[in-house]
N, C-alpha and C positions, 0 to 999 in steps of 0.2 A: 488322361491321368494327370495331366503337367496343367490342366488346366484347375482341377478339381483341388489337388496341391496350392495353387495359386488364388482358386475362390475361399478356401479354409485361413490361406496366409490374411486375405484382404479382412476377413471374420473375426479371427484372433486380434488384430491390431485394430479396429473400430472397437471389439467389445473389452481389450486393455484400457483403449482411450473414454470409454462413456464410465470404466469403474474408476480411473484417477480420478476425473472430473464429478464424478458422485460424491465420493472422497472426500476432497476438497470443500463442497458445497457442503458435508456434512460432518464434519470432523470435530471431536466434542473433547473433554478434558479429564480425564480418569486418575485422580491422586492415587499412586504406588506407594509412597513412604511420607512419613515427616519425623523430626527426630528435635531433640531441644538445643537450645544455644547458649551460652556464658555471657553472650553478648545481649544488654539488654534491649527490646525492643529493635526485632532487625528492620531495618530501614534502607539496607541496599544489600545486591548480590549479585556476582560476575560469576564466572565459570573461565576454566582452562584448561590446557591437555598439554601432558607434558612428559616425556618416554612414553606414550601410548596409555597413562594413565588420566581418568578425565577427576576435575578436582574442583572442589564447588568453594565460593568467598564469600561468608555472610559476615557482613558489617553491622554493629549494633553501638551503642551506646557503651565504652569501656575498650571491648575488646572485637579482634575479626577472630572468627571460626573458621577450620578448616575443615574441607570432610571432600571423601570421596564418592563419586558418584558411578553404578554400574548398567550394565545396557539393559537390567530392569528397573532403573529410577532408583535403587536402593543406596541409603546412603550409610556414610558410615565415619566415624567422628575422627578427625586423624589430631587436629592438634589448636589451643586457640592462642591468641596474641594480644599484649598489652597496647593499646592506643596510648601515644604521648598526652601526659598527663591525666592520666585514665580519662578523657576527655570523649570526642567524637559527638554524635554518631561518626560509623566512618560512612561519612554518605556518596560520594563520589569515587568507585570504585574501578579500575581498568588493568587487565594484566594485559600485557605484549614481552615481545623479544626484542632485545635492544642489542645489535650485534653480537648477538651468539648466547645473552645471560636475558634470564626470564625475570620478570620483578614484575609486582604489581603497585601501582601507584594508587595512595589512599589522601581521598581528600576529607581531612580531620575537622567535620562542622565546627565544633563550638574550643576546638584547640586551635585557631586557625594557624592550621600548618599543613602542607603537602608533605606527607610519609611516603618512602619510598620504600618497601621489602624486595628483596631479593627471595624469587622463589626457589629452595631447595629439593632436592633430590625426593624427595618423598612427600613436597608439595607444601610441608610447613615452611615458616617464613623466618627471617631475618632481616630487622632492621639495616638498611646500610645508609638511608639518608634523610633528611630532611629540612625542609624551607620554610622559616617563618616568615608572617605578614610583617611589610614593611609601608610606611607613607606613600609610597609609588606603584606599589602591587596593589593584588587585589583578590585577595587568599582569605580576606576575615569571613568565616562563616560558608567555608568551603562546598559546595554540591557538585559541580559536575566535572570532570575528566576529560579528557579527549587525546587520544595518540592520534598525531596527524606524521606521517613516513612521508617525508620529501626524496629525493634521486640520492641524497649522499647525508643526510640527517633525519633526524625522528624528535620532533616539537613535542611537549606537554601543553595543550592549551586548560586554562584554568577559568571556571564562572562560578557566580553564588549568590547570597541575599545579602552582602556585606552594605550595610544600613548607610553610612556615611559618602564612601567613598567605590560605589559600585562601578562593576567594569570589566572587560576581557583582558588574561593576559598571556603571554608566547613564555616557555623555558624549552632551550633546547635540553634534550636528556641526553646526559655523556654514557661514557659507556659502562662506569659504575654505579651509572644512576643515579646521580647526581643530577641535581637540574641550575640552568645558568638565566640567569632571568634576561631575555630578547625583548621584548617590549609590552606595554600596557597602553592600552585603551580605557581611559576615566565616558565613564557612559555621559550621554548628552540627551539633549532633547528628540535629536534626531534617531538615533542609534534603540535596537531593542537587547541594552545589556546589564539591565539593572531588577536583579534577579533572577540568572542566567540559570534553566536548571536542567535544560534538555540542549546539546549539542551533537552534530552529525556531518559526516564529511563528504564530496563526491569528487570526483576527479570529470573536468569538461572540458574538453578538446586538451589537454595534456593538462591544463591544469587546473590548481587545487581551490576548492572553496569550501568554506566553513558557516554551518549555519547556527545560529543561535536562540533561543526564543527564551524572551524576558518577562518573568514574573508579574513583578511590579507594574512594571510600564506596558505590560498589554501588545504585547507585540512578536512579528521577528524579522531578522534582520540576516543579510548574506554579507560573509567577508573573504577576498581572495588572500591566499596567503601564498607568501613566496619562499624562495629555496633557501632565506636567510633567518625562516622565523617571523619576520616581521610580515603585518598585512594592514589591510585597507578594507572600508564599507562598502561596499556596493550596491545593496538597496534596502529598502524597509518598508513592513507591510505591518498597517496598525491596526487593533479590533478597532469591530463598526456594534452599532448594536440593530442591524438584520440580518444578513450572512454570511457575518464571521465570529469565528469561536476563539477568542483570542486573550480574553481576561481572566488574568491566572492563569497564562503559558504553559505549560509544565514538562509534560512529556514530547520528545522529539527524535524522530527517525527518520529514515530515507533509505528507499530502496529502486534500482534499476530495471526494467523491464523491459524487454525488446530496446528498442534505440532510446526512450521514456526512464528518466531520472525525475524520482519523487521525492518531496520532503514529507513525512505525516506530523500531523501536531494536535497536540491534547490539549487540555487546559484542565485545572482546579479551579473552578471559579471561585472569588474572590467571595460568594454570597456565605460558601461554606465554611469560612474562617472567622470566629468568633472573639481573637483575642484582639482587644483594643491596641489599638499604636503601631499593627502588625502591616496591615495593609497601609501604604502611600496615600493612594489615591481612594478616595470612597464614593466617588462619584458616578460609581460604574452603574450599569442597566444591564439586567438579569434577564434576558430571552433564549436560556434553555439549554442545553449542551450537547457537543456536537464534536469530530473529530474532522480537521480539517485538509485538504491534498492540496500541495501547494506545487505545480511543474518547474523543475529546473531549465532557462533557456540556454540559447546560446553563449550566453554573457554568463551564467553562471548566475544570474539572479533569477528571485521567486517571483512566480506570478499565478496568484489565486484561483485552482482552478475548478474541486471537488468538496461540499463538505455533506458529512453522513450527520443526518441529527437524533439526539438519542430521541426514543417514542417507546410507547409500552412492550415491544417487543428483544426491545436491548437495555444490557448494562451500561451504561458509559458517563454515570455522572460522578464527578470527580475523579477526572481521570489522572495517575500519577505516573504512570509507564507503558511503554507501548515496545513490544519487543515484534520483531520479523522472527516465523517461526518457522517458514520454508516458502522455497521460490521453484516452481512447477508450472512449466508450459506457460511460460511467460505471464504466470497470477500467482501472487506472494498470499499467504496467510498469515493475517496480527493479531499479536492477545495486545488487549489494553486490561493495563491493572488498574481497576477503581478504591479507590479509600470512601467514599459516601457509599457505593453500591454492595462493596464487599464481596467484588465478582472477578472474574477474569471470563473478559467476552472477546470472542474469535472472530472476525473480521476477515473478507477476503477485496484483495486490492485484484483490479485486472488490468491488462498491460493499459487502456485507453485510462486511468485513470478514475475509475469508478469501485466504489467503497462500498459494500455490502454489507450485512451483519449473517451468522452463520452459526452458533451456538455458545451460550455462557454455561459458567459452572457458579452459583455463587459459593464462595469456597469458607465464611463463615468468620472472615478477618478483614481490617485491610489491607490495605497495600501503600505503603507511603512512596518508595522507589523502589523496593525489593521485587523485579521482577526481569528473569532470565530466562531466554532462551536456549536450549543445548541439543546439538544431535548427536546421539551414536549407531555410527556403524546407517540403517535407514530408521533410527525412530526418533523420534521429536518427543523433546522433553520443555517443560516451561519448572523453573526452581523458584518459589514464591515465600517471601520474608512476611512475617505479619508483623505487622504493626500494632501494638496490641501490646500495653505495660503490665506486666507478670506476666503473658504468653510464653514469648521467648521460644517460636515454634519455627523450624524453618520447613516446606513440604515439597514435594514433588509430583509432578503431573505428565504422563504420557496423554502424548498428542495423539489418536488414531480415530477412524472411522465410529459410529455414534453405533454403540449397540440396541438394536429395538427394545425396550422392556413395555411395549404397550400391553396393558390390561395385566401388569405385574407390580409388586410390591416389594420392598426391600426388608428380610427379618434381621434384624439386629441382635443376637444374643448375647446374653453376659455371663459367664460364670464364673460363681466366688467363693472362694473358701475363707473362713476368718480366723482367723489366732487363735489360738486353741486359750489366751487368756482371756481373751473377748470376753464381755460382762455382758450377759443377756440383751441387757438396757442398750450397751454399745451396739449389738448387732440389732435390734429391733430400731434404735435411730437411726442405722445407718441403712437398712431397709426401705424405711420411711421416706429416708433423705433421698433415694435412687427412685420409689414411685413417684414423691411429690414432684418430679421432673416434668412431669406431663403438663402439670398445673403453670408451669414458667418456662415452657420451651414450645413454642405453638406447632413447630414442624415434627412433632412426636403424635401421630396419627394414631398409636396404639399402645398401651405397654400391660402385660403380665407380666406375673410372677411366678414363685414359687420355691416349694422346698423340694429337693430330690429324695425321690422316692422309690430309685430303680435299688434292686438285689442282685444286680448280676456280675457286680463288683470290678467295675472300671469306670469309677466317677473320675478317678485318680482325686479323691479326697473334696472336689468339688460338692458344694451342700444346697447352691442359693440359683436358680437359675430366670435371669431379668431378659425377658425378648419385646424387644422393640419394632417398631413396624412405621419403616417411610414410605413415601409414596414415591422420591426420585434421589436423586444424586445430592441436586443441589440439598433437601433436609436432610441426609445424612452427613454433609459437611457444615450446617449452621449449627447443626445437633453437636458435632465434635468437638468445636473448637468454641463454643457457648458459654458465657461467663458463669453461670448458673450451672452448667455441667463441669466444668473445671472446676468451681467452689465445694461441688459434692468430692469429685475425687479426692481432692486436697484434706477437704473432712474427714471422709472415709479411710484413706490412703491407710492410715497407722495402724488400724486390725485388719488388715486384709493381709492374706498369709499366699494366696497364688490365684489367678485371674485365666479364662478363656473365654476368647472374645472370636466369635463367628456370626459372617455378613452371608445371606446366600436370598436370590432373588425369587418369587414364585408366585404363581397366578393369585389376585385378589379375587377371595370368594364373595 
């Protein structure tokens, strides 16, 4: 009996460990909600928890939004905030706890100013500080954050695309948030800080190092930083043009695995950006894009060791964010957010340092930095900002196991009822306006129509009924958020008197 007991035990935990590991290898991205923003153009997005409430921070162009997030992805709008000088975007975004008080520090793009909020009790915010650019900083044109916790202090590190005088720089943050500026770093030839837009921090053999990766200058670059705020370089690794991805740096992360400490790093390449005078250097060579794993040694410096190249089976050209979505049995899973592909593709890192691709979602927008990670409770959530002027969409994505829909199709239905003042003419245009869709949206596989014709009296006043037919996920999220479909609603919107909208999946005949 004790043996039978003990061959079921060894059964149970091989067939637990083959369904993590399925899991993992198969894990796809399922949007639960999206909701709209004040802030135009969301372009970055943190998350926090605070008394046991989780609380999401989309940064836009004016104003940051606040909204609560629940352990079904559902969000819910709590309160939004003026940027100094209605300025921003607020692109560089980071909340932490700074001796016992929650703030979130906002780096003010085109205000150059470091904003400091204090997070309140119900998650909205409260200015208590702020830093403008001075000739010795290096705050104009603000992008990225970084809370670095020393033994008895807590640093703001600051980077950005500041055109003139680019470069890294240290504020310790007091304890009301206030920041005291410790030192600046003017970028060099040597250094990759000129354009800083992705920064990440590890702790080796006790101590700290901070990595950077530079825009402009094509590069990145490790710096130790000590218990006074202040730091030092310690080495740089610059793009090649065969197997490195390093032009147009952009996104940067790092994760631990077994005894193995990673940096990951993305790029925008530079071929993607069309405005004149934007880019430095034009000199660059275009061989394809690719995310790059760079190991941390001894010494706390990078040395080139993994890169994944994008090929027809992944999203990953222009990549702008790369968020860690969970670490399991010593293999991390990464979404990278793209702006040219208009995807968010999953990624699995394994402890030796090897990069796979695993499933995208293309989600129908881009992604400029707007991309977070959040878990509650056991479920993985990614909160993605589109990028996208009039959108103003923020959404959310559960992370789980990839549902089979093979040899299935997805029915979209619409139903509408119109104003009872509706003019024929308006409803026959606005009819018109919802089939000719098919004609200007190519992921629209099918659409009918029709007028309701049932008698059995529970249309609940519904008259118009539009069902549409995808074939997967990703066309019903290019279909959603489609300029061409957003210009109908907006048309439509003013006689439409009440709406039902039902998605349900079923064999294609």
């Amino acid at each position: 009996m004790k043996s039978i007991k003990s061959y079921l035990l060894i059964c149970i935990l091989f067939l637990s460990q083959v369904g993590v590991s399925q899991n993992v290898d198969d894990l796809m991205l399922y949007r639960k909600d999206f909701k709209n923003t004040t802030g135009k153009n969301t372009v970055s997005i943190t998350s926090y928890i605070k008394n046991g409430t989780h609380y999401v921070y989309a940064g836009g162009f004016g104003n940051v939004d606040v909204f609560s997030l629940n352990e079904k992805g559902s969000l819910t709008a709590i309160s939004n905030h003026e940027l100094y000088k209605q300025k921003g975007p607020a692109r560089g975004m980071v909340a932490d706890n700074i001796n016992g008080t929650d703030f979130l520090f906002v780096a003010n793009k085109f205000g150059n100013v470091i904003e400091t909020f204090k997070i309140l009790e119900n998650g909205s915010l409260k200015q208590v500080a702020l830093v403008e650019d001075t000739e010795n900083m290096h705050l104009a044109v603000g992008i990225t954050l970084q809370v670095v916790h020393m033994k008895k202090t807590s640093y703001l590190f600051v980077g950005g695309l500041e055109k003139e005088t680019p470069g890294l720089s240290s504020f310790k943050i007091e304890n009301d948030g206030k920041l005291t500026h410790v030192k600046s770093m003017k970028d060099n030839d040597k250094i990759h800080t000129d354009g800083i837009i992705g920064m990440y921090t590890h702790k080796v053999n006790g101590k700290t190092f901070l990595y950077t990766g530079g825009f402009q200058d094509n590069g990145v670059s490790s710096f130790r930083v000590y218990e006074n705020g202040k730091f030092k370089n310690v080495n740089n690794i610059s793009d090649n043009d065969t197997n490195r991805y390093l032009t147009g740096t952009y996104p940067l992360t790092g994760v631990t695995l077994g005894s193995n400490k990673y940096v990951i790093v993305g790029h925008r390449h530079h071929k993607y950006y069309t405005r004149k005078g934007f880019i430095k250097k034009t000199d660059f060579v275009y061989h394809g894009d690719g995310v790059s794993i760079f190991k941390v040694n001894k010494k706390g410096a990078l040395v080139p060791h993994f890169v994944l190249k994008d090929d027809e089976i992944t999203k990953l050209k222009g990549q702008t964010r790369i968020e860690v979505v969970l670490i399991k049995n010593n293999e991390a899973v990464l979404a990278v957010g793209t702006r040219k592909d208009d995807s968010i593709q999953l990624l699995k890192l394994t402890e030796d340092g090897i990069l796979s691709p695993i499933n995208y979602l293309e989600i129908g927008f881009g992604i400029y930095y707007g991309l977070r990670s959040h878990k509650i409770g056991e479920e993985n959530f990614l909160i993605a900002g589109a990028f996208n002027y009039g959108l103003q969409k923020i959404a959310t994505y559960k992370v789980s196991p990839k549902i089979d829909r093979k040899g299935k199709v997805l029915r979209h239905m619409v139903n509408l009822k119109y104003k009872e003042d509706a003019t024929e003419k308006q409803v026959n245009d606005a009819v018109n306006a919802f089939v000719n869709l098919q004609n200007k949206i190519p992921e629209i596989a099918n659409l009918k129509w029709g007028i309701n014709d049932s008698t059995e009296g529970h249309t609940k006043g519904l008259t118009h009924c539009f069902t549409l037919t995808f074939k997967d996920e990703n066309a019903r999220e290019i279909y959603l958020f489609h300029k061409e479909h957003l210009n109908m609603v907006k048309k439509i919107g003013p006689i439409i008197a009440d709406v039902l909208v039902l998605d349900y999946w079923t064999k294609e005949k």
